[in-house]
C-alpha positions in Angstrom: 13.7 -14.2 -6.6 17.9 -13.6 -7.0 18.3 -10.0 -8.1 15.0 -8.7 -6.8 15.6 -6.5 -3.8 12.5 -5.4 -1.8 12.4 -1.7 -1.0 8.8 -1.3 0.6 6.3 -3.4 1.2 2.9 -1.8 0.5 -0.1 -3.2 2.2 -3.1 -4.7 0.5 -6.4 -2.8 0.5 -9.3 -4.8 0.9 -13.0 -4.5 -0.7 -13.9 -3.9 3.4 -11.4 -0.7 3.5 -12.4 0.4 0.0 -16.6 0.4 1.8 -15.3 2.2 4.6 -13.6 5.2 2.4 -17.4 5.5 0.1 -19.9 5.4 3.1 -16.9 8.6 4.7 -17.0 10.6 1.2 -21.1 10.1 1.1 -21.5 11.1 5.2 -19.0 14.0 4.2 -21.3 14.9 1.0 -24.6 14.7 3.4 -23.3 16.8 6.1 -22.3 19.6 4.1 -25.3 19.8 2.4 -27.0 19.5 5.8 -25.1 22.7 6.9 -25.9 24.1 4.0 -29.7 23.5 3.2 -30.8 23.3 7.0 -28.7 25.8 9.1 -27.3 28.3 6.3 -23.6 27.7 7.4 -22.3 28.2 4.0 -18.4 27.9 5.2 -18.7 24.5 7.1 -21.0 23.1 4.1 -18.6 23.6 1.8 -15.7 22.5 4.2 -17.5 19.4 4.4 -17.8 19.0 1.0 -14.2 20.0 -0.3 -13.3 17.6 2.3 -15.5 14.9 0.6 -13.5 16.0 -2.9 -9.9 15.2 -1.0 -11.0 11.6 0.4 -12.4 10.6 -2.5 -9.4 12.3 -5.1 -6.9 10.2 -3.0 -8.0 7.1 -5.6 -8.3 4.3 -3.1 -9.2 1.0 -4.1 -8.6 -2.3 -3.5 -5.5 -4.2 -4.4 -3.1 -6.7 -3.6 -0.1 -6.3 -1.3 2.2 -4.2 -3.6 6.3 -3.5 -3.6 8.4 -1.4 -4.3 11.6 -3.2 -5.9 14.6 -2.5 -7.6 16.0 -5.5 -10.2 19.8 -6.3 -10.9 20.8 -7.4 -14.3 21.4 -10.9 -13.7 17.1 -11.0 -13.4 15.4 -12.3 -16.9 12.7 -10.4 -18.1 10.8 -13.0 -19.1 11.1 -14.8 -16.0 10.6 -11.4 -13.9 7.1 -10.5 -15.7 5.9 -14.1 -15.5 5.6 -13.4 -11.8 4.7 -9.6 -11.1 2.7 -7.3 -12.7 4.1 -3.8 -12.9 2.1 -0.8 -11.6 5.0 1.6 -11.7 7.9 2.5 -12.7 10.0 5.9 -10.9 13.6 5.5 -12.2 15.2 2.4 -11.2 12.7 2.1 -8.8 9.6 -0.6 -9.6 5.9 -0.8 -7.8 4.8 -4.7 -8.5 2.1 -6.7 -7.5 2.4 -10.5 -7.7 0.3 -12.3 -10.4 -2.5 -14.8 -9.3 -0.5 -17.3 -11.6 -3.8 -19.5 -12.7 -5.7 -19.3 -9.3 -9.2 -19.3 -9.6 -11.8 -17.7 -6.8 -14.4 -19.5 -8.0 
């Protein structure tokens, strides 16, 4: 699109990556309270399980490829949101996602 000028590209995070983050946070959650219950190693239990806390704070879930834009004037509005969603906004800098625009995955 004229106007639109793409800062970053941020990559998509599949349903597959999302898995992979949840079965870390739980192994995390069961090996802390492994140390903790089974050898009494207070400090490394709850190592493990702040560490759990962090992953799982650091809001991962799937989405579509993402960017980070900035937008001239000369770029309608209308015409602008009819094609991205917008995540974001951080001064004149914009975090969109494109719109499925009527596809259907069924």
């Amino acid at each position: 699109m004229d106007g639109v000028t793409i800062l970053q590209t941020i990559p998509a995070v599949t349903n597959k990556e999302y898995i992979i983050v949840i079965i870390t946070v739980l192994f995390l959650i069961v090996l802390g309270g492994v140390l903790l219950l089974k050898f009494d190693a207070l400090l490394a239990g709850v190592v493990f399980m702040a560490l759990a806390l962090i992953v799982s704070a650091q809001g991962v879930h799937p989405h579509p490829k993402r960017y980070k834009i900035t937008v001239d004037n000369t770029v309608s509005y209308n015409e602008f949101t009819a094609k991205y969603n917008i995540i974001e906004t951080d001064g004149k800098i914009i975090t969109v996602e494109e719109k499925d625009n009527g596809k259907n995955s069924d």
